[in-house]
N, C-alpha and C positions, 0 to 999 in steps of 0.2 A: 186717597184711594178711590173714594165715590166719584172725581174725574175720569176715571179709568174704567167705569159703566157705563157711561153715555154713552146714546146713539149715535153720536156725531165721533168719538173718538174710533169705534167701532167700522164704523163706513169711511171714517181718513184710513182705517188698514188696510179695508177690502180694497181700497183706491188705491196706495200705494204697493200690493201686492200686485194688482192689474199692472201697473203701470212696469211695475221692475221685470214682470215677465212680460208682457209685450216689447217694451224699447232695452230688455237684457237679455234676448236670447240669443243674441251674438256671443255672450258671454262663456259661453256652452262651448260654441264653436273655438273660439280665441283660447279656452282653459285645452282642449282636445287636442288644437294643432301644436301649440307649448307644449305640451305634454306628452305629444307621439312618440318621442325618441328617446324617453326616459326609460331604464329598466322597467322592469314590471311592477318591482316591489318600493319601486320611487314613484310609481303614477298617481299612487294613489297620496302620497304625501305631495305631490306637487300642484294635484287639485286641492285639495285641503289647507295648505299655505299660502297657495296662490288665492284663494278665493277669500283665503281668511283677510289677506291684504286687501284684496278690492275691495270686502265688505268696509276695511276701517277706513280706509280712504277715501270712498263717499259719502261716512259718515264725516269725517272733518271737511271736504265740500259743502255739505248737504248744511252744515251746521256755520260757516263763510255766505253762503245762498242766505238762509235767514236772517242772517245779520242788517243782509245788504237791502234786502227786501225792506226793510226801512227807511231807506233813500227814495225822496221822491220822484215818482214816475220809474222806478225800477220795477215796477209791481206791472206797469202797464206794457214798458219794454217785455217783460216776462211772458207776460197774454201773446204778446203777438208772437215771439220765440213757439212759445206752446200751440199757437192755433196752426204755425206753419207744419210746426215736428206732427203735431195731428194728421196733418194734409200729406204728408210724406209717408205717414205707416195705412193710409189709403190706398196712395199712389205709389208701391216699393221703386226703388231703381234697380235697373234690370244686371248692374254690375256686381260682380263679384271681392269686396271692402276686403277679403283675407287673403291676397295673395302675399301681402308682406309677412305676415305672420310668420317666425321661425319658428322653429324646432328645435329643440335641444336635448342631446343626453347629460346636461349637468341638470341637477336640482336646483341650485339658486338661481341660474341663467334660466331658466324653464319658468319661475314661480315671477321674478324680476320681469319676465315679459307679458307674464298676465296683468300685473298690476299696472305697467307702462301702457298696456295697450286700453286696459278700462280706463286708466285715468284718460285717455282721448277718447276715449266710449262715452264716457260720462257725464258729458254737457247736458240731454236734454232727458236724460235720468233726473239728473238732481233738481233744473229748473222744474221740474214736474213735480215732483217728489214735497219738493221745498211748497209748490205751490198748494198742494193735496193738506199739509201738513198745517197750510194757515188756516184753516178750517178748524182747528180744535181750537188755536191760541193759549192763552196763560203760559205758563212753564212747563206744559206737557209736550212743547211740541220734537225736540233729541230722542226723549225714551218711545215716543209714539215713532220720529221715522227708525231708529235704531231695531224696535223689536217688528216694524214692518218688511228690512231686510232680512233680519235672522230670519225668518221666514219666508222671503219669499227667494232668497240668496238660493239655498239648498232644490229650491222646488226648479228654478231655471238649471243648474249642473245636472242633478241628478235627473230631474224628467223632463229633459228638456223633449227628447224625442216622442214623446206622450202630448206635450203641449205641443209642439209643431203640428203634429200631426192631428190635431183637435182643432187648429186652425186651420189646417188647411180642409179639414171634411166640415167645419162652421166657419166661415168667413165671414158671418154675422159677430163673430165677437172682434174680429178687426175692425171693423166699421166702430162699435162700439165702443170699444178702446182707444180710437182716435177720436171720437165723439167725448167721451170722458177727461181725455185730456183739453178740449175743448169747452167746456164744462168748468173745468178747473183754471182753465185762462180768462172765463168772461167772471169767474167770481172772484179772483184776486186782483183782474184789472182794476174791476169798480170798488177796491178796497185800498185804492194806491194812495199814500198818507200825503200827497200833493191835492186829489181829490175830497175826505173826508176827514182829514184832521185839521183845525183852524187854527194849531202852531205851527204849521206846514206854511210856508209862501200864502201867508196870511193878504195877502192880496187878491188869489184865486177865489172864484167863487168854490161853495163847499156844497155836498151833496150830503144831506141824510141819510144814509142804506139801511132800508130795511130788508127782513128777511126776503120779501114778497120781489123789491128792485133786485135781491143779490141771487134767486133761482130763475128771474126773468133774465140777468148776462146770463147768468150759466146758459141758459136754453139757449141766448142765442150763440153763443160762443159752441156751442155743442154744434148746431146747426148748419152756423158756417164754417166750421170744418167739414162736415158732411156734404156740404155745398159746393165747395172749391175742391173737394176730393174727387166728389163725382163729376164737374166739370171736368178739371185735370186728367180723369182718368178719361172721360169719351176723346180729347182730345189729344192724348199720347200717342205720338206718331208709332205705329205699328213694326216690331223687328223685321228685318229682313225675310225672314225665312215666311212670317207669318202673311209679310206682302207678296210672296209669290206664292204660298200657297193658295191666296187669297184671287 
């Protein structure tokens, strides 16, 4: 139980609650359009079922993602996955991901498309997620991502349009949340058991990580996403409309 007081367990939640509302708020969007065509008194069970699927379903990812995270140089693969998703919720793309999305007026066709469509939502969720989560270590690390969704699951459906709208009047927490996940890729790169464990490809040279080397990646892993964001963004060719008004 006294694992479940630390500071560290405490700031894996705050991390993985940023993380599922910043890279899940599509989630919102996807449960809405699935669910526009449902009676009235079915909408609300088909967000609730549907959501209740996506939550177990990235928990059995999220908990596959750990596994594998023991394989060498997956940890590193993982950093750079995470620093590019970074780079990307700096620089959105300007297209619109839901027009496939259908509608239905059944309840299981409705609730079946939320789940089919998180589970292709759900790559750079869970590699983040998974990465946030190695932070605690021991056997805490299921019930820590597990009650960081139930909580942060409900806050992306229900408010989402509170939280959109909170980003887009601070665009400082966007930066900051792509900064974060950055953060979370330069401190599990430099934790990759090809790197620091000597039963690992016991022929590689091996690193020591101390605390002090493991918030030095973070920072820079935080950085250069911040870096490659805001190049990427001066250098995004400008829409149409905005070139000629320009």
């Amino acid at each position: 139980m006294q694992e479940f007081m630390t500071p560290e367990f405490w700031i894996a939640v705050g991390q993985i609650i940023m993380i599922d509302i910043l890279l899940g708020g599509d989630n919102a969007v996807v449960i809405a359009l699935a669910c526009r065509q449902l009676p009235p008194k079915q909408r609300t069970q088909g967000i609730i079922w549907g959501t209740a699927g996506a939550i177990i379903l990235r928990v059995i990812l999220i908990f596959f993602a750990l596994t594998l995270l023991a394989i060498p140089f997956l940890k590193i693969v993982g950093g750079l996955l995470l620093v590019w998703i970074g780079v990307k919720l700096l620089v959105p793309e300007d297209e619109d991901g839901h027009g496939n999305i259908q509608g239905s007026d059944k309840l299981f066709t409705a609730v079946k498309t939320v789940i089919i469509a998180d589970l292709v939502m759900s790559v750079d969720n869970v590699i983040a997620i998974a990465g946030a989560a190695e932070s605690v270590g021991g056997d805490h690390k299921m019930p820590l991502v597990i009650f960081g969704l139930l909580v942060s699951i409900p806050i992306i459906v229900w408010g989402s349009k509170l939280v959109i709208k909170l980003m887009d009047r601070f665009p400082m927490i966007i930066t900051l949340g792509g900064m974060l996940l950055g953060w979370i890729a330069g401190t599990m790169a430099i934790t990759d058991p090809a790197i620091v464990n000597p039963e690992v490809m016991a022929n590689l040279p091996k690193l020591v990580v101390s605390d002090t080397m493991k918030y030095a990646a973070g920072v820079a892993g935080a950085l250069l996403v911040l870096a490659i964001g805001k190049w990427m963004g001066r250098n995004k060719p400008k829409a149409a409309g905005e070139t000629q008004h320009a």
